[in-house]
C-alpha positions in Angstrom: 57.7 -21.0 -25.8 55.8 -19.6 -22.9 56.7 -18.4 -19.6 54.9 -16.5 -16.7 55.7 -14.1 -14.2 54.3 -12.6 -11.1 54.5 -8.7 -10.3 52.7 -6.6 -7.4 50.5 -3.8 -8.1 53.0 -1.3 -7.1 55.2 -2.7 -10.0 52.6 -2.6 -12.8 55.3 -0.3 -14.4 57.3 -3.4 -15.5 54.5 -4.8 -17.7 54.3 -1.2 -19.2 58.2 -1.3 -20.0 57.7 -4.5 -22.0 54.7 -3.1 -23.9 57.2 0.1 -24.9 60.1 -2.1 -25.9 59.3 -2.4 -29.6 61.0 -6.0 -29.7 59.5 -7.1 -26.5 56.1 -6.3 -27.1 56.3 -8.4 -30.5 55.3 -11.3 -27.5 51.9 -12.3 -26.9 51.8 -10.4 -23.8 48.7 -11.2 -21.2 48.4 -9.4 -18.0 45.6 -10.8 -15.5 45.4 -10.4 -12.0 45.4 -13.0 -9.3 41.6 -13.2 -8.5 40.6 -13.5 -12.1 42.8 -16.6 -12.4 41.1 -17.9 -8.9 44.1 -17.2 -6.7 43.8 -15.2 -4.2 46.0 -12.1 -3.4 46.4 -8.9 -5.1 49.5 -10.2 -7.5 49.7 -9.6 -11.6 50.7 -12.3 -13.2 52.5 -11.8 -16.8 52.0 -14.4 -19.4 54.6 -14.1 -22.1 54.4 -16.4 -25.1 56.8 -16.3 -28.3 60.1 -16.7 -29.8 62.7 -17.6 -27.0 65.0 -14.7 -27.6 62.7 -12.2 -27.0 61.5 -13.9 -23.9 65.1 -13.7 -22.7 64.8 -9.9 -22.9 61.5 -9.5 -21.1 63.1 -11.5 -18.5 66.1 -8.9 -18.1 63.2 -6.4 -17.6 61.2 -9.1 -14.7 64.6 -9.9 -13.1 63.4 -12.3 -10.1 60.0 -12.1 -11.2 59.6 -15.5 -12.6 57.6 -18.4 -11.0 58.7 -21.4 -10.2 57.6 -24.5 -12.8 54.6 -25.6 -11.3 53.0 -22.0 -10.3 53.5 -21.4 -14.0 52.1 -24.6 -15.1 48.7 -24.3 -13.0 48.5 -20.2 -14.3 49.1 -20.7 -17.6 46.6 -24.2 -17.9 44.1 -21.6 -16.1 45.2 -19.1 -18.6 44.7 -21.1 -21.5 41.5 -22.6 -20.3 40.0 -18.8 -20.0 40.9 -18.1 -23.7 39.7 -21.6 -24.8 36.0 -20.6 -23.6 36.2 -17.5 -24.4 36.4 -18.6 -27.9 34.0 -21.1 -27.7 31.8 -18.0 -26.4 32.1 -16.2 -29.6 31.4 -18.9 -32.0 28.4 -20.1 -30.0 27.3 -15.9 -30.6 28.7 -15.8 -34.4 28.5 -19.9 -34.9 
């Protein structure tokens, strides 16, 4: 299960809470900001992936922080497409 979330700057203390919470942070936990994804603005956006229970609890923590299905849909397949070649990257390097 995956699920993504969008914080401003000023809140970038949220992300730290999850990384403290020593279940929470048990997620795969991205953080990447808005220009590096191609979208303009000065937003975070927090990509959670992992078991559904612990998602539940981030999301206690990034009350009214969640986007909508699509938003998450086009960040995460951006997301995912970044790790994909940066992986490709490395085993062109180390082959």
């Amino acid at each position: 299960m995956w699920k993504v979330f969008r914080i401003k700057k000023s809140e970038e203390d949220l992300y730290r809470k999850l990384l403290k919470d020593d279940r929470i942070s048990r997620l795969s936990i991205a953080k990447r900001e808005a220009q590096s994804l191609g979208i303009a603005g000065e937003d975070i956006y927090i990509i959670l992936e992992g078991d559904e229970n612990l998602i539940e609890e981030a999301r206690k923590i990034l009350e009214g922080k969640e986007v909508g299905a699509e938003e998450a849909n086009k960040i995460y397949e951006i997301y995912r497409k970044q790790i994909e070649d940066a992986q490709a990257g490395m085993g062109a390097i180390f082959g």
